[in-house]
C-alpha positions as CSV (number, residue, x, y, z in Angstrom):
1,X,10.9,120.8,24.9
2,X,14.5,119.4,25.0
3,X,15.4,118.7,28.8
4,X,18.5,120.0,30.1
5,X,21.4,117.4,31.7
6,X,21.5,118.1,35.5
7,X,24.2,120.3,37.0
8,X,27.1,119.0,37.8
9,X,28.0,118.6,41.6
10,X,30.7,121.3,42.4
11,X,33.8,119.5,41.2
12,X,35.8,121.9,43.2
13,X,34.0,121.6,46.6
14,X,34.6,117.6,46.2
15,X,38.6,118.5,45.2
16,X,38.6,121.0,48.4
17,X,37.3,117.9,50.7
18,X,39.7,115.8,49.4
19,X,42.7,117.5,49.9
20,X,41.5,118.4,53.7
21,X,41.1,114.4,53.9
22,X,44.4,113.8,52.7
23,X,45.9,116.4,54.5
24,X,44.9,114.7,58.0
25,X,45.6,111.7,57.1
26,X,49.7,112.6,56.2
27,X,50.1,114.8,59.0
28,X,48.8,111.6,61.2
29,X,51.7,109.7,59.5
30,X,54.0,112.4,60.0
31,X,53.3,112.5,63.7
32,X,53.8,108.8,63.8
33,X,57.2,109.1,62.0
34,X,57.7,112.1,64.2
35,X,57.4,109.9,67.5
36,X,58.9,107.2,66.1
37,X,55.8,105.4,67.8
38,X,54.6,101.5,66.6
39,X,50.5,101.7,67.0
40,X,50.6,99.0,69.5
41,X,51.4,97.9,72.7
42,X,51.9,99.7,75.7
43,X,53.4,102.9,73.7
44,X,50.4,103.4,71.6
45,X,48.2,103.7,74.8
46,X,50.9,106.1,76.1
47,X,50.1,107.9,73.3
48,X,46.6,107.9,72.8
49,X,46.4,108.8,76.3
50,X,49.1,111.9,75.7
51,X,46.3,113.2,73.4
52,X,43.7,113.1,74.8
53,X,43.0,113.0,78.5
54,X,40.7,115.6,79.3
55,X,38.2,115.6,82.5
56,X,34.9,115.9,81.6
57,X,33.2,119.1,82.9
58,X,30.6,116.8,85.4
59,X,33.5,115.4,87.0
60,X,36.2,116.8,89.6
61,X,39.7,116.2,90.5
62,X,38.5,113.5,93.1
63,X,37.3,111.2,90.1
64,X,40.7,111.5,88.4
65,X,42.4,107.8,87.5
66,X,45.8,107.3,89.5
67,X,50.0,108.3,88.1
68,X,48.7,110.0,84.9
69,X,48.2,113.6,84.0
70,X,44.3,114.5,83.0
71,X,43.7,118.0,80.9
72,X,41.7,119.9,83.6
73,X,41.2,123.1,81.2
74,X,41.8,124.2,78.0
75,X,40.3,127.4,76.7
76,X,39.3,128.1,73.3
77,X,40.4,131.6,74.0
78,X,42.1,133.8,76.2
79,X,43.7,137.0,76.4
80,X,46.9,136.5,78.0
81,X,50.0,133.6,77.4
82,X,51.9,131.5,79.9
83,X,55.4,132.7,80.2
84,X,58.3,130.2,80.2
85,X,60.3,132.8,82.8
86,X,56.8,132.6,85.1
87,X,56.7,131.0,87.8
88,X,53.9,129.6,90.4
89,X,53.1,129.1,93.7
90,X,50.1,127.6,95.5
91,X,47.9,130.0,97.6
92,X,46.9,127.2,101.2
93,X,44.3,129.2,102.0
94,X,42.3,129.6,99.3
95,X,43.3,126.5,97.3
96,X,44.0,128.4,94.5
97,X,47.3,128.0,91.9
98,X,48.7,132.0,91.7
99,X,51.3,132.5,88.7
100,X,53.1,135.6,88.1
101,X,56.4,136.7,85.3
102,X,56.9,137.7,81.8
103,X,59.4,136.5,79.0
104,X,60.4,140.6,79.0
105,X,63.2,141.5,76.5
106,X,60.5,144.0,74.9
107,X,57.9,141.7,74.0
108,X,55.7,141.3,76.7
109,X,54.9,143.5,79.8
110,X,52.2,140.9,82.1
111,X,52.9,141.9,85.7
112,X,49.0,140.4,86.2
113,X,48.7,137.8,88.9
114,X,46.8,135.2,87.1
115,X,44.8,132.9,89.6
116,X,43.4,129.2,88.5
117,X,40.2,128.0,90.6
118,X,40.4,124.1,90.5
119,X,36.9,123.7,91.4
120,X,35.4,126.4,88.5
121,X,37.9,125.2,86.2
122,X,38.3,129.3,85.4
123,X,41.3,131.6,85.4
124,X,41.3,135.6,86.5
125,X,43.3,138.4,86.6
126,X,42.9,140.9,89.7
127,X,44.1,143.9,87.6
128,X,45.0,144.5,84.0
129,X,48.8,144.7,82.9
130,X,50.3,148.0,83.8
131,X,51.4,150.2,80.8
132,X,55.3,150.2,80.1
133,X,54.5,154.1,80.1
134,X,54.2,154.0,83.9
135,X,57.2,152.4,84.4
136,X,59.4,154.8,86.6
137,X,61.2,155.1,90.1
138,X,59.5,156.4,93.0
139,X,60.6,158.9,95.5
140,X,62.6,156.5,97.1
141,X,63.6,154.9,93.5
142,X,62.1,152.1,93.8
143,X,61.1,150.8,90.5
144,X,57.3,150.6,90.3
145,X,54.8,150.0,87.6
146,X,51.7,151.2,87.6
147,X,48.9,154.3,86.8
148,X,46.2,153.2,89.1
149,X,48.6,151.4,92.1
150,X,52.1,150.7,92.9
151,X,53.2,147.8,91.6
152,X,56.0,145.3,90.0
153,X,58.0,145.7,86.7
154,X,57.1,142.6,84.8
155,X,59.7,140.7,85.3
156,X,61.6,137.4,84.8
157,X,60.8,135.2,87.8
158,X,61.9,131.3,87.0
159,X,61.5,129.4,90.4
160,X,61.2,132.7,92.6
161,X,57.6,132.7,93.1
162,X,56.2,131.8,96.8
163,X,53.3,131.6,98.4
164,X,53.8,132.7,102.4
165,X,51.6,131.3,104.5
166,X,53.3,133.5,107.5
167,X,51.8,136.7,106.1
168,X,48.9,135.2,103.2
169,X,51.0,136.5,100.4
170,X,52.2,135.9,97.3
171,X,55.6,137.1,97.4
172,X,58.5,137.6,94.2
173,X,61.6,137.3,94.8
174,X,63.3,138.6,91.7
175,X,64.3,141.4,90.0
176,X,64.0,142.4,86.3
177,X,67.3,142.5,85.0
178,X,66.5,141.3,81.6
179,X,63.5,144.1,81.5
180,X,64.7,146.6,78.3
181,X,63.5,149.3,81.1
182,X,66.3,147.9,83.5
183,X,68.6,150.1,81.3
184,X,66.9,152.8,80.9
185,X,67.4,153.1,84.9
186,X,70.2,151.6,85.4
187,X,72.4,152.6,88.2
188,X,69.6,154.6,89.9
189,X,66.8,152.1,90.4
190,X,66.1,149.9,93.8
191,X,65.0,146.6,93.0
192,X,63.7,145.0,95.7
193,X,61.4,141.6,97.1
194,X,57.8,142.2,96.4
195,X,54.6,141.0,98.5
196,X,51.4,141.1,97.0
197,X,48.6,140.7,100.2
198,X,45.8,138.1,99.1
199,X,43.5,139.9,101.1
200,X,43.2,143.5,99.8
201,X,44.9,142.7,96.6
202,X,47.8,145.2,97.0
203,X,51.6,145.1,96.2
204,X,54.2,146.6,98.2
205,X,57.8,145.8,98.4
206,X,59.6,144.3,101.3
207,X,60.4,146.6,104.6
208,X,64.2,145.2,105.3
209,X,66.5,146.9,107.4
210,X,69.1,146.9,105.2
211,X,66.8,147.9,101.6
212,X,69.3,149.0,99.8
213,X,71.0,145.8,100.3
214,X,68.9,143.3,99.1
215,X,70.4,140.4,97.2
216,X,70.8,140.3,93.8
217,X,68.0,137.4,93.2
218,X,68.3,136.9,89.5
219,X,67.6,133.2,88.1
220,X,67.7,131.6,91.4
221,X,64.9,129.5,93.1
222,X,63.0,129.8,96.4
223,X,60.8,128.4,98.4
224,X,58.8,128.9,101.9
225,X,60.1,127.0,105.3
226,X,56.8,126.2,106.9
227,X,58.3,124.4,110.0
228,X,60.3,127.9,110.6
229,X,57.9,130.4,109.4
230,X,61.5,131.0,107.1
231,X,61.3,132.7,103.1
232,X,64.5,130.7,101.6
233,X,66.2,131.9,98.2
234,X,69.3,129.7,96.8
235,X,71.7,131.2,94.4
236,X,75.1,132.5,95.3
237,X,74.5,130.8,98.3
238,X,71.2,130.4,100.8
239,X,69.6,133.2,101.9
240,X,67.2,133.5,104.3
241,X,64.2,135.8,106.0
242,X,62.7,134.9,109.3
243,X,59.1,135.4,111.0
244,X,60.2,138.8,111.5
245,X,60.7,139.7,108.0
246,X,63.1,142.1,108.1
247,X,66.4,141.3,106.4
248,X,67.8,138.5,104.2
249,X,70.8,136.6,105.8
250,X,73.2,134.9,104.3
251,X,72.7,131.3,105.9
252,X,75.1,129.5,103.8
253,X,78.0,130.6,101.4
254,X,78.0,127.7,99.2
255,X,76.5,127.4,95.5
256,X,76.4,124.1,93.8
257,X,74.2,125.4,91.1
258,X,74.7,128.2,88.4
259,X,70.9,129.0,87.0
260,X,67.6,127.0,86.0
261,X,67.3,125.2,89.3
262,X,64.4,124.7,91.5
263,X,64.0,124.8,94.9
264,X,61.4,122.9,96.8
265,X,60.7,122.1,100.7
266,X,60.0,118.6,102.1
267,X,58.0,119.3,104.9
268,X,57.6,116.0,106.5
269,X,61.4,115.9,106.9
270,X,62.6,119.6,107.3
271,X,64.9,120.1,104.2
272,X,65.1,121.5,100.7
273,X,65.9,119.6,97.6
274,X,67.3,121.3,94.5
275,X,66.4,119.7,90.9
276,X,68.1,120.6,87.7
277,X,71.1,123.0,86.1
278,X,71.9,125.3,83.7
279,X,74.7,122.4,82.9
280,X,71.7,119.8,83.2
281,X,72.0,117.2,86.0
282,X,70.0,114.5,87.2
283,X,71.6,114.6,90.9
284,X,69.8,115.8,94.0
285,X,71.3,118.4,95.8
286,X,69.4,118.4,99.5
287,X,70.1,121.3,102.1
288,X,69.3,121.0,105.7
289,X,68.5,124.4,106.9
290,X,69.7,125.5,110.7
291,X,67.9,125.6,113.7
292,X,66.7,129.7,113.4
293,X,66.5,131.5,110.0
294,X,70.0,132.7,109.3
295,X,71.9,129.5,110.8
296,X,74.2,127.5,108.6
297,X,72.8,124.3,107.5
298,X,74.4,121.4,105.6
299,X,74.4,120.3,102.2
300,X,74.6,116.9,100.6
301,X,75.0,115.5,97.1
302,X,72.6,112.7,95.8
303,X,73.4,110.3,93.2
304,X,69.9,108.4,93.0
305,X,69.4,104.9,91.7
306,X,66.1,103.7,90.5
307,X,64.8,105.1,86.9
308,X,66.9,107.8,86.6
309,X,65.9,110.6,84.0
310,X,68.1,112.7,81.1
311,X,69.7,115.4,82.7
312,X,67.7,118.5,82.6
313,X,67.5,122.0,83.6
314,X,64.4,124.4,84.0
315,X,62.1,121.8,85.3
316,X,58.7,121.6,87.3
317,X,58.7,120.3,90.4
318,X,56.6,120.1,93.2
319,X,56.2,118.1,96.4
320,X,53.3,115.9,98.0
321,X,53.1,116.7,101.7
322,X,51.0,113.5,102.0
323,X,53.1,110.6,100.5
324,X,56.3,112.8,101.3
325,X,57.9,112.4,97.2
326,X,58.8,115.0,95.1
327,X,57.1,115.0,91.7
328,X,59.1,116.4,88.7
329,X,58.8,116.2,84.5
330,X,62.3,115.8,82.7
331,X,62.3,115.9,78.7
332,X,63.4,112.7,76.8
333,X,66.3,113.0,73.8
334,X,66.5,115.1,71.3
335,X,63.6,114.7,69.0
336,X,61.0,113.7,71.2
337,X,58.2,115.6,71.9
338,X,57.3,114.3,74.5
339,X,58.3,114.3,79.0
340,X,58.4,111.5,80.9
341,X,56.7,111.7,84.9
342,X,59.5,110.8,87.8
343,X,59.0,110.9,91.6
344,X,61.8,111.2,93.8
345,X,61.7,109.6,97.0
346,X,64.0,110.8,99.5
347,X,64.5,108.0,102.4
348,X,65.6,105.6,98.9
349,X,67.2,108.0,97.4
350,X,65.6,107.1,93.9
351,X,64.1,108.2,90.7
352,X,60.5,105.9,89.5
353,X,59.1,106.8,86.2
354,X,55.2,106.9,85.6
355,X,54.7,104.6,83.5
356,X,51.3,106.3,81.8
357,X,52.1,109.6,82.3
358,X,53.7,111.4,79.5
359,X,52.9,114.6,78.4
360,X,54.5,117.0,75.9
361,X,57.5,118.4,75.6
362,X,58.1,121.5,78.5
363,X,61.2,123.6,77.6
364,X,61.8,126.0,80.7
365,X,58.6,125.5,83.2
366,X,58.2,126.0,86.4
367,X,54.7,126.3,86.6
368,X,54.0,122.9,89.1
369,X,51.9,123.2,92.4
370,X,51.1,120.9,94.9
371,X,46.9,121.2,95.8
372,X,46.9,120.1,99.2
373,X,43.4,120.6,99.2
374,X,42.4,118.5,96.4
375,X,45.2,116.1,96.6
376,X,46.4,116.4,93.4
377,X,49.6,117.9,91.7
378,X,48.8,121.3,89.0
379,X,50.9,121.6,85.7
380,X,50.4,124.6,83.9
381,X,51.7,124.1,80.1
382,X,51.4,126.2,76.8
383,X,53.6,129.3,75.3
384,X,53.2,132.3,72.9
385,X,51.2,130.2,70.1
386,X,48.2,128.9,72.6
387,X,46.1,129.7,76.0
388,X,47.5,127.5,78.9
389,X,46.6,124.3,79.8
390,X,45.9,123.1,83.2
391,X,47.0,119.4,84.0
392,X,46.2,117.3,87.0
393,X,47.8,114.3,88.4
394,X,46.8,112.3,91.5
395,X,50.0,110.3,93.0
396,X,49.0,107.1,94.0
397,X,52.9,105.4,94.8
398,X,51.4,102.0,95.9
399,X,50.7,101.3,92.6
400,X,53.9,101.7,91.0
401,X,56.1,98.6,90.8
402,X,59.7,98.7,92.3
């Protein structure tokens, strides 16, 4: 009997491999040509290290390497998005990053409190998203959210976001002008400062004794005073909320800022910094509050020396109560991907740059914590396309050359 030839191999299985083959290796080119990056030298370990610096799960944050940013988490999947309008605080007595907000304008409605465990590497949600269906003003027209509780409208929050560690809340102080519901109510509706308790898990807006007065905090910044027990919003001047809680004050009348700015306390030396513009700046702006919530303070305008960064807007920052620097990320030029790592030293006045810690490009984030617990600084990155990314970055300044 006449044997037959053997089969072929499946020509087209070969062809499929070696277009997937290709396809890698040009889109490793293109990156390249994207970054405009030579493989060698000190830029090609800045960008292998951009890549891929992830923590492996049988280590912790106390076995991180020094002035780089090391990928902490990184779900496959997960069933909500970071918002670029969210902002974050960080909960002291838990040690536990809290982030609340929504990009709004019809597209998303996350008023969840999303809460990152450093130590389990895990995120959760308290309570599902409430229904835009519930969305409605209360007896008192508030506008509340909510079948199952009262709570917030999502809502735009940029740098608003505050952990008070007077009452263990997280508190929001914003107000959802951009919401598509804000018009459906408009001229009715109470917008007011929210508290959410960390204890019994309940929102409830503000008791002020002047509610239907409350500021108009839209796109501003804030931050907590812990040497004056003080809740401190900036924008359209500085207002203020002492231990008593029970009515913004007008502290200052002065605005050197128009939106995108963030706020952040040095504790160590009693004052706020402000970092960024909507007109993009690289100055420092530092306030020195009054005596007692409500007092004047003083402002000053920086001009720092050192490694100064692009002006930016929309920026994270955060401050480390141990070495007393602020830590903030600031996109390079157009066309690069990528952020460079600056901290801000306050008694110098001047920028330094991290040398080995890059990371990619942010856009409008203000999603950085300080972990006093841990030590370490918490970057939350990502948008619509993937699940968020946790960084982490342990600031050792000794190590950085002058």
């Amino acid at each position: 009997m006449k044997t037959m030839p053997a089969p072929r191999r499946n020509w087209r299985r070969r062809l499929l491999w070696s277009c997937v083959v290709a396809g890698v290796l040009l889109g490793a080119l293109a990156l390249v040509a994207r970054h405009r990056l030579p493989l060698r030298g000190d830029a090609a370990r800045e960008y292998a290290l951009m890549l891929k610096r992830d923590l492996p799960a049988a280590r912790t944050v106390d076995d991180i390497p020094p002035n780089t940013w090391v990928k902490l988490h990184q779900p496959w999947r997960l069933d909500w998005r970071r918002q670029t309008h969210a902002g974050a605080a960080y909960d002291e007595k838990r040690g536990l990053l809290l982030m609340f907000g929504s990009d709004t304008h019809g597209l998303n409605w996350d008023n969840e409190v999303h809460v990152f465990d450093p130590d389990a590497r895990r995120w959760a949600s308290p309570y599902p998203a409430s229904s835009p269906d519930s969305y409605r003003l209360d007896a008192q027209n508030r506008a509340v959210a909510g079948d199952d509780a009262v709570r917030p409208w999502a809502m735009h929050t940029y740098d608003t976001v505050v952990y008070d560690a007077g009452r263990d809340a997280l508190v929001v102080l914003a107000r959802p002008d951009h919401s598509p519901k804000a018009k459906e109510f408009r001229g009715r509706a109470r917008h007011l400062s929210w508290r959410y308790d960390l204890e019994t898990g309940q929102w409830d807006t503000f008791d002020t004794n002047e509610p239907d007065r409350t500021p108009r905090f839209f796109a501003m910044s804030a931050a907590y005073d812990s040497q004056r027990d003080t809740l401190v919003v900036y924008g359209g001047g500085v207002w203020e909320m002492g231990p008593a809680r029970d009515g913004w004050q007008r502290a200052s009348p002065e605005s050197h800022h128009e939106i995108h700015h963030s706020l952040e306390y040095d504790s160590l030396r009693g004052l706020f910094a402000v970092f960024g513009d909507y007109r993009k700046t690289n100055k420092v702006w530092l306030y020195r509050p009054g005596p007692r919530a409500g007092d004047r303070g003083v402002w000053e305008a920086r001009e720092p020396g050192g490694d100064v960064p692009p002006a930016g807007q929309s920026l994270p920052v955060a401050y480390d109560s141990g070495h007393g620097l602020f830590l903030l990320c600031v996109a390079r030029g157009a066309g690069d991907e990528r952020a460079d790592t600056y901290v801000y030293d306050v008694d110098t006045n001047r920028y330094r740059r991290l040398p080995m810690a890059a990371i990619e490009r942010l856009g409008m984030n203000y999603d950085m914590v300080f972990d006093r617990k841990r030590g370490v600084f918490l970057l939350v990155t990502g948008a619509w396309r993937t699940p968020p990314i946790v960084w982490a970055l342990r600031l050792n300044p000794r190590l950085l050359r002058d």
